[in-house]
Every structure is written in structure tokens, then in C-alpha cells.
N, C-alpha and C positions, 0 to 999 in steps of 0.2 A: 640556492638557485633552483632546487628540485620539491619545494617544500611546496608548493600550489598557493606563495604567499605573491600579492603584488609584486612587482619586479621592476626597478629604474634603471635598466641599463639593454643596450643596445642589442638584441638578440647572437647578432651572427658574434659581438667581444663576449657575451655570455657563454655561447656555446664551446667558443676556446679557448674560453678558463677551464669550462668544465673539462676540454678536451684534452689538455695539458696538463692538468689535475691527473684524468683516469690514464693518461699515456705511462705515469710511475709507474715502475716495476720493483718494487719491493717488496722480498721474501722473509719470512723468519731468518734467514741466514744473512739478511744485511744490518751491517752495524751504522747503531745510530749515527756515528759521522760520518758511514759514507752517504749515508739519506742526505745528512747537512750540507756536504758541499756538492751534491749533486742538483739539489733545489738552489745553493751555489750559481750555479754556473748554468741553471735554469732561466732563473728569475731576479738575480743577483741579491745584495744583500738589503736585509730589512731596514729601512732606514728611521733612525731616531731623533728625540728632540733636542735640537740646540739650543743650548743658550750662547747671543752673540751679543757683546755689550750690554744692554739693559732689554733686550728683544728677544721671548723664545720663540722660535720658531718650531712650528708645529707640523710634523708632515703625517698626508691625508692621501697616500700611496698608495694603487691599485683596487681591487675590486672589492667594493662597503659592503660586512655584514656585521653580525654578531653572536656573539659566542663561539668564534670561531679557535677550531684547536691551535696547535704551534705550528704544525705540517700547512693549515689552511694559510697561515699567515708566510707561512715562509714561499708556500705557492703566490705570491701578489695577494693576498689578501689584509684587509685592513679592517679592523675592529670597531665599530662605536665605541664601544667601553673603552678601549685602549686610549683612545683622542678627546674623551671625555676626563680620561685619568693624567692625559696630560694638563690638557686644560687645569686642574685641581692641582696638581703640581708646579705650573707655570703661577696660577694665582697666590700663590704658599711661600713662593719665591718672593721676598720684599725687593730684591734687587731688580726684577722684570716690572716694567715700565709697561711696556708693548707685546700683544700675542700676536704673531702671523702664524695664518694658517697656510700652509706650502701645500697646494690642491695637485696632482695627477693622477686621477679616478676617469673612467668611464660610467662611474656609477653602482649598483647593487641593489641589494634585499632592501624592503622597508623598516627593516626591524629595527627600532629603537633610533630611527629620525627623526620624529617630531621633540621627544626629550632633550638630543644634543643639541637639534637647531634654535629651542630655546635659550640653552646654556649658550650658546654661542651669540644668541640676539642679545641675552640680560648679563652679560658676562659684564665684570666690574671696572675691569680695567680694560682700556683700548685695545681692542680688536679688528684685525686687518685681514681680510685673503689674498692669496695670491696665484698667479697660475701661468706656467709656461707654455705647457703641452696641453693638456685637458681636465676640464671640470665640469661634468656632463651630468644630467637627468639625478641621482641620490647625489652625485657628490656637489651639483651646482644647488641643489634641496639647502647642504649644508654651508655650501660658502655665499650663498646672498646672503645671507643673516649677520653678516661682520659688516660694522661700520663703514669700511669702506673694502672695496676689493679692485683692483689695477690687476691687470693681464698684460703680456709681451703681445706684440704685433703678430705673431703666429698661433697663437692661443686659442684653443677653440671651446666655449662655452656655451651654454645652454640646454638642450635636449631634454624641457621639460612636458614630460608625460608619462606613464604608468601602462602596465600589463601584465598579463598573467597568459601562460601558455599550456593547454593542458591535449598530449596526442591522442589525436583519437585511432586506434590500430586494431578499432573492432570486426574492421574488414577483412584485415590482416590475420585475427584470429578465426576469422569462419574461413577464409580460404585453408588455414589450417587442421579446419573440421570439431575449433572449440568454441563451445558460447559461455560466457561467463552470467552465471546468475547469483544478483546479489541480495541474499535476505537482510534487509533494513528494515528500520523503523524511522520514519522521517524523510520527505522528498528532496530534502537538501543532503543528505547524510551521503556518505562514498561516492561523494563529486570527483569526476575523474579518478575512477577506479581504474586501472589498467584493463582494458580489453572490451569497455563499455563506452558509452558515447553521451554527452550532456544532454540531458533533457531541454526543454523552452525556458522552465522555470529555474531550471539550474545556472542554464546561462545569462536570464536577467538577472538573478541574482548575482552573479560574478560579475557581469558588467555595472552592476551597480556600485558595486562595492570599488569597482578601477575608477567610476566616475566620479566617485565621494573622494578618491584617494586624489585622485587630480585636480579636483576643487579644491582643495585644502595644502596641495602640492604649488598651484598660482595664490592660494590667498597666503599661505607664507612669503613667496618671492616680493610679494608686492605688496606686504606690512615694512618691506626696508625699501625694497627697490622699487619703491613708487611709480616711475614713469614707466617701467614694462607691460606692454599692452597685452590683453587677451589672444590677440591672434598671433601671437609671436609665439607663447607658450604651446604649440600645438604638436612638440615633439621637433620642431627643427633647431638648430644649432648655430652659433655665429662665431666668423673667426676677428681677434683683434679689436681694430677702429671700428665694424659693423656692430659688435659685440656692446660697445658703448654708446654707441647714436642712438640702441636700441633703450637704454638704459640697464643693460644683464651686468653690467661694470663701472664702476668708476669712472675708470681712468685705463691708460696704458703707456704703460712705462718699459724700459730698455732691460731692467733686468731686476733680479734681488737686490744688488747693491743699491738701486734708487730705493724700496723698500727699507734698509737695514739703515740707510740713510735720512729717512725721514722725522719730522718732528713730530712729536706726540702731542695733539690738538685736546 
């Protein structure tokens, strides 16, 4: 969240992951289980893949990064690698027919999204998402790319669009009575140094780089999800039936069971 990398997820759910994140108070003097079931009874428990009849289902829970520790993950955080590893698991299984992807993410880092959304577009066997609560901005990046995807009537999808936020609290340091001076080499180099402010070319540059991420963010959704327009992708979100007129879904269905119930086409 703090790397100065693109960023698909809603500022103010970002800021209280991070916020809930730095709220732990753990000392050398806490024991590893009390960490465990205090993240516990945080963020409740991490949840894993089922196999149900001939269908695993795959869940895609909480805030998308990658390489993230055990602590990250047991704070709501959810891995690429991890759901890529299922995925490879799930395909390995001769007895799974069907993969559902079980979506409630607000989204995250870019890191290592365009690799899974592929695996998830070229994936061999039938591929489904699903979503009850939310599938937003990185995490709807990964569930349009499944053959098909149905939402619950309360479901809220979409929010795609990209950003990067970097403070600038160089004001904050001269009322202080500090100026920070940085010897570089290169007018890109120590963008968003703490205590400094973006130059013209620093910030074309970063806007560029959100603009490229966002073109490539709609020309994903719309290699599977065909009928999704331009101006829908502009960072707003739909709930349910809206969700699908739009074409960001399928379909919408009543729950999992219609999912776990369905025939594999």
C-alpha cells in the first residue's frame, strides 16, 4: 500500500487496512498465539479452498497483494501467489470439473495482476466467479476473466480505475524549520521523497504510467466482458441487476448453492 506502486483500491478501505494493520500492539513479550487469535478475533479466520462435489472453490478474500507475510495475510490480506497456487491445485485435482472463484476484495497493489488474470482467462478447465458482497477495482481486474461470473442482488462490482498517492508535507517540514535536499542523479530518481514535492515531469510521468495502467486495466475487462463500455469504467461501481445490464456480470443468482448447482457447459 506504501510502495509508490499503482494502487486498485478505494483510498479511504486502503487507509483502514493500513490503519488496523499499525493499530497491533505487539511486543517481544507476545506469544505467537496470542498474535493468532487476536488477528482472530480481528479479522476472523483465513479462509480456504474447498472442494465441493466435482467444484473447487476458490476464495479471493480481502485486500490483493503479493508477497505478503503470514501476519499480512492473517490481517484480510490475500495473496496472488496464493490463488494462483490454488488454481494449480485445483487443476491437478482430476476429480474438479469446475473452479469458482468466491470474490470479496475491495481490491489492492498491482503486483502480479496481469499474470493471474491471464491464468484465470487461459485456465483449462471451466472457470466461474462469484460474488456476494464485493468485487472491486484489482479484485473485479481478476474476476472478469472467468467465463462466466453471477453476483447476488446486493453485490457490488466494478470500480475500475488506478492511482498512486504520494504526501506532499513539504510545507509541514519548513514550518518545522527543515528543508530536505536531495543529491540525485536523474530527474525521475527519489520521486516522492518524504519532505519534497513532485516536480511537472515527475508528475507526467506518474500520470502516465496510471494512464497506461488503466488502459490496459479496461482492455482486460473487455477481452471477456465484451459489452462493457468505456465510460462505465471510469472508477464507479454497480450494485447487482445494474451490475449486469452494464455487462461487469453475467448474471445474478440467489446465492452459492445456484453456483455449486450448476452444469458445467
Amino acid at each position: 500500500m506504501k510502495t509508490g506502486r499503482p494502487l486498485m483500491i478505494h483510498p479511504s478501505i486502503a487507509k483502514s487496512h493500513i490503519d488496523r494493520f499499525q493499530a497491533l500492539e505487539v511486543t517481544t513479550d507476545t506469544k505467537a498465539s496470542e498474535v493468532s487469535e487476536i488477528l482472530k478475533m480481528m479479522f476472523g479466520e483465513q479462509p480456504k479452498m474447498e472442494i465441493v462435489g466435482k467444484t473447487a472453490v476458490i476464495p479471493v478474500k480481502g485486500v490483493i497483494g503479493r508477497g505478503l507475510s503470514d501476519i499480512e495475510k492473517m490481517c484480510n490480506g490475500v495473496d496472488v501467489e496464493d490463488i494462483s497456487a490454488n488454481i494449480d491445485e485445483a487443476l491437478a485435482n482430476h476429480t474438479v470439473e469446475k473452479v469458482v472463484l468466491d470474490f470479496d476484495s475491495p481490491g489492492g497493489s498491482t503486483d502480479g495482476l496481469d499474470e493471474l488474470a491471464e491464468k484465470i482467462r487461459t485456465m483449462p478447465k471451466y472457470c466461474e466467479s462469484y460474488c456476494e458482497k464485493a468485487c472491486l477495482s484489482a479484485a473485479y481486474y481478476l474476476g472478469s476473466q472467468a467465463k462466466r461470473f453471477n453476483i447476488t442482488k446486493s453485490a457490488e462490482i466494478g470500480s475500475v480505475g488506478v492511482y498512486m498517492a504520494f504526501p506532499d508535507v513539504s510545507e509541514a517540514y519548513a514550518m518545522d524549520g527543515v528543508k530536505m535536499e536531495v543529491i540525485k542523479s536523474g530527474k525521475y530518481k527519489a520521486i516522492g521523497m518524504e519532505g519534497t514535492s513532485l516536480s511537472d515531469d515527475q508528475r507526467k510521468y506518474l500520470q502516465d504510467d496510471v494512464d497506461e495502467t488503466h488502459k490496459t486495466f479496461k482492455e482486460t475487462v473487455k477481452s471477456v466482458r465484451k459489452y462493457v463500455k468505456d465510460e462505465d469504467m471510469e472508477g464507479q461501481s454497480f450494485v447487482g441487476k445494474k451490475a449486469a445490464e452494464k455487462g461487469f456480470v453475467t448474471g445474478v443468482v440467489s446465492g452459492m448453492e445456484d453456483i455449486l448447482s450448476e452444469y458445467v457447459v
